[in-house]
PASE-782275 format. One record per residue (C-alpha): residue number from 1; residue in one letter; x, z, y. Coordinates in steps of 0.25 Angstrom, whole numbers. Example, Ala and Ser with C-alpha at 12.3 -4.5 7.8 and 13.67 -1.06 7.14 Angstrom:
<pts>
(pt 1, a, (49, 31, -18));
(pt 2, s, (55, 29, -4));
</pts>
This chain:
<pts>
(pt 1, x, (26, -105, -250));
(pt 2, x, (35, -99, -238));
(pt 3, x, (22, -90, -232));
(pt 4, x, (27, -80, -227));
(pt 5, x, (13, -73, -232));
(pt 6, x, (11, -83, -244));
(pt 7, x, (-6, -81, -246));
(pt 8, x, (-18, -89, -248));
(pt 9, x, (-23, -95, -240));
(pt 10, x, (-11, -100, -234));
(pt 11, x, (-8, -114, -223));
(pt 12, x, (3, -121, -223));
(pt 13, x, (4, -131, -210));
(pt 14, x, (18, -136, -211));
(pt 15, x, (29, -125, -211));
(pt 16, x, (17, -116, -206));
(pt 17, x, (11, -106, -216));
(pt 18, x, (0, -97, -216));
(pt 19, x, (-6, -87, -226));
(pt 20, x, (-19, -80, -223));
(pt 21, x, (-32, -87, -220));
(pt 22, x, (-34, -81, -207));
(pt 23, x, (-20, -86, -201));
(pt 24, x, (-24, -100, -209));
(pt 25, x, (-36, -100, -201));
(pt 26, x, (-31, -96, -189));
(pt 27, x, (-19, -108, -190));
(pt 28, x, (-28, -118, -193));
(pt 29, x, (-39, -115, -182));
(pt 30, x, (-26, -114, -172));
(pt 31, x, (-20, -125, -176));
(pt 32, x, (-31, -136, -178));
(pt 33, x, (-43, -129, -168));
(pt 34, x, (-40, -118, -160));
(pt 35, x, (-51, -116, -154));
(pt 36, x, (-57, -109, -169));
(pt 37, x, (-47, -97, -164));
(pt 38, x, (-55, -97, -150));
(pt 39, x, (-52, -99, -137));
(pt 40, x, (-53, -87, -130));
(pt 41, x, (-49, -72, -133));
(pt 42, x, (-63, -67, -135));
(pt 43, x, (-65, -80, -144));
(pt 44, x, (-51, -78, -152));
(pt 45, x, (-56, -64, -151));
(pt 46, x, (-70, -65, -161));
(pt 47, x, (-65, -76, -168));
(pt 48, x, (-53, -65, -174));
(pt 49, x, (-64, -55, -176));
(pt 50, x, (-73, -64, -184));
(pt 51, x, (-61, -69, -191));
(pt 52, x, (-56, -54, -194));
(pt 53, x, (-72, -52, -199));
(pt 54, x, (-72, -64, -208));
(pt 55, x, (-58, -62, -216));
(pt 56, x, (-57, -47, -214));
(pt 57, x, (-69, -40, -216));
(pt 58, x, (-79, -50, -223));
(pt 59, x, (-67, -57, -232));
(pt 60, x, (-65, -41, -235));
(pt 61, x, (-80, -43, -242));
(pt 62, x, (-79, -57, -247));
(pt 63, x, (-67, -51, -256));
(pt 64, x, (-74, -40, -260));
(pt 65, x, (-82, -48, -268));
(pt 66, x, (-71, -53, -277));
(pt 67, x, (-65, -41, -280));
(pt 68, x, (-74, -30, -279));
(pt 69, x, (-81, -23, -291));
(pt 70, x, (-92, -17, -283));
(pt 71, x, (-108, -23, -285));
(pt 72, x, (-106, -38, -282));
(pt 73, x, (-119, -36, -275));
(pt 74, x, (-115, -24, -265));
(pt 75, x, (-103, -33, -262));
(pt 76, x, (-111, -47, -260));
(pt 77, x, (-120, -40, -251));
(pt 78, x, (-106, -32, -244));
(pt 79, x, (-99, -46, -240));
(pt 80, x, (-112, -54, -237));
(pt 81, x, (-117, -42, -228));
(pt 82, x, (-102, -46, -223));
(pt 83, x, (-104, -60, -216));
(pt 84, x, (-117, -56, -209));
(pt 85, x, (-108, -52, -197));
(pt 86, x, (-102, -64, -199));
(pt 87, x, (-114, -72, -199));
(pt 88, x, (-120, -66, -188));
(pt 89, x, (-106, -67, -179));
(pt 90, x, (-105, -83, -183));
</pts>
């Protein structure tokens, strides 16, 4: 593949290639609308902390669900009670 970090999900934009979803992301929203990224420092600022929220701490949860042996319940409740801060900040 030539990645120098092959993973999935990966972009391939020519002889430009990215792994990781948040670089993907990031690459796309520069290349093809900028202004997703923000326009401003305290913009760029809050977009990267909600970003860092959303794959960091919440997709922590979410994959807790597929692997976890623990109550199915304890845990549903765990990544739902999860996205109310997110919910509230959208």
């Amino acid at each position: 593949m030539g990645m120098d970090f092959p993973n999935i999900p990966h972009w391939i934009d020519g002889e430009h290639k990215l792994a990781e979803s948040t670089a993907v992301h990031q690459y796309l929203a520069a290349k093809y609308c900028p202004k997703l990224l923000g326009t401003t420092a305290q913009e760029r600022g809050i977009i990267r902390m909600a970003e860092n929220v959303i794959y960091a701490d919440f997709n922590e949860k979410l994959n807790g669900l597929c692997y976890a042996q623990d109550d199915m319940n304890t845990l549903e409740q765990g990544t739902l009670g999860g996205l109310k801060p997110i919910e509230k900040f959208l």
